[in-house]
N, C-alpha and C positions, 0 to 999 in steps of 0.2 A: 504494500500500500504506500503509496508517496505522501511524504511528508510536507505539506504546504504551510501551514502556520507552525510557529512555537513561540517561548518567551523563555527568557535568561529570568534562571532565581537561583538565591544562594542555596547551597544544597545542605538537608537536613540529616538529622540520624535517620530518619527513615531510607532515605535514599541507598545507603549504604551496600544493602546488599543488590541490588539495580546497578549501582556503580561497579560493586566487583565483577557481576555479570561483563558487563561490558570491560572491562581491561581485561579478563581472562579470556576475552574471542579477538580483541587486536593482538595481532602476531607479531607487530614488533614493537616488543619491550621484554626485558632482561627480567622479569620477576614475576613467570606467570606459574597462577593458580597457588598462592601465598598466601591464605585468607588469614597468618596471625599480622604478613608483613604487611599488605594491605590496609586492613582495621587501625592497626597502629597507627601509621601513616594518617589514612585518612581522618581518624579521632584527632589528631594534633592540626593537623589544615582544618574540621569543619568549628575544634574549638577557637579557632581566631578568623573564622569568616573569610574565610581563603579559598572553597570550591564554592564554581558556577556551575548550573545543568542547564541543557536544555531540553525541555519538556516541550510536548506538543499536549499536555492537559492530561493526558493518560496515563503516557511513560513518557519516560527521560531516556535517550537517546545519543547521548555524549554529555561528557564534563570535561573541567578546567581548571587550573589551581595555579595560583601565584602566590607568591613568598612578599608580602609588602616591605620585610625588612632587608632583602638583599637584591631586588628585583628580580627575580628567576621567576620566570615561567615554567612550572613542574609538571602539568599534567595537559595533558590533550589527548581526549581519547573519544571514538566516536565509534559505536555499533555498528559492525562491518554493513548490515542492511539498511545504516542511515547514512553511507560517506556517500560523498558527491553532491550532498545537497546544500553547502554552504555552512554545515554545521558546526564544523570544526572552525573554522574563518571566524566564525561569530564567535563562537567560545573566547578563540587566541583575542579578537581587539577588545571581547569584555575583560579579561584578565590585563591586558596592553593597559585599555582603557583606566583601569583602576591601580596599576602601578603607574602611571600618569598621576592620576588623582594625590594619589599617596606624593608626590614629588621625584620620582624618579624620571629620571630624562632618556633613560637606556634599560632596552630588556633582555635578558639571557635569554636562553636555553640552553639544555642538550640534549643532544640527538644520537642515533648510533649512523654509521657513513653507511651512503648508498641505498636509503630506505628510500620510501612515498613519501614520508614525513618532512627527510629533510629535504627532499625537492620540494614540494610544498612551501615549507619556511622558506626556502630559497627565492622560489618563486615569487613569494610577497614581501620581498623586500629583508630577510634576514643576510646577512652576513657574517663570514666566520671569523672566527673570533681566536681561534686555538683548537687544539687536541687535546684530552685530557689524558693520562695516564691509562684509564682504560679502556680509549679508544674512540670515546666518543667524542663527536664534534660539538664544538660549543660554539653557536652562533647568536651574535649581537642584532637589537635592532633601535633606532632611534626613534625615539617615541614624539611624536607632533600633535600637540594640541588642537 
């Protein structure tokens, strides 16, 4: 079924298991089907209002998570049956958009090389920034009000 409407809201404990769903079916990320690493994680981002969903009113269909004290953009992940629909784009400028708010002028990431993701990033405007030790590409982006 195609997804035409949705809206960005901070994501709740309920969400939680919705969320795991969805990062345990996208294929590229380093920490799949980890529900204590996961939970953890996420319990520390939803207690300081750090993850975004997007729901179409039913389900939630991807999230988002930024770090407002260091700018990093940490989580972008969208349900293999919702990608292509602009979903992930909206997530990444709400999280953009709110370490903006917060005062940062530049947003990390990181990526593992040669995925969808990071052409994606690439594609709108990120650039790299370094290599990390274990391999993943850390790319920059300047954020405009």
């Amino acid at each position: 079924m195609p997804i035409r409407r949705g809206l960005l809201r901070r994501a709740t404990h309920a969400d939680l298991t919705r969320l795991f769903e969805i990062w345990t079916t996208v294929s590229e990320h380093r920490f799949r089907d980890d529900w204590a690493q996961f939970t953890a994680t996420a319990a520390r981002f939803l207690a300081h209002g750090r993850v975004w969903v997007w729901s179409d009113g039913r389900d939630v269909h991807g999230f988002g998570a930024a770090d407002p004290s260091s700018g990093e953009v940490e989580a972008v992940y969208v349900h293999p049956d919702a990608q292509g629909r602009g979903i992930g784009r909206a997530l990444l400028r709400k999280c953009c958009d709110d370490l903006l708010r917060r005062g940062h002028r530049h947003a990390w990431l990181l990526t593992s090389p040669g995925t969808r993701a990071e052409r994606i990033y690439r594609d709108n405007g990120w650039q790299e920034a370094g290599l990390e030790p274990s391999g993943a590409v850390r790319l920059r982006k300047r954020l405009i009000a």
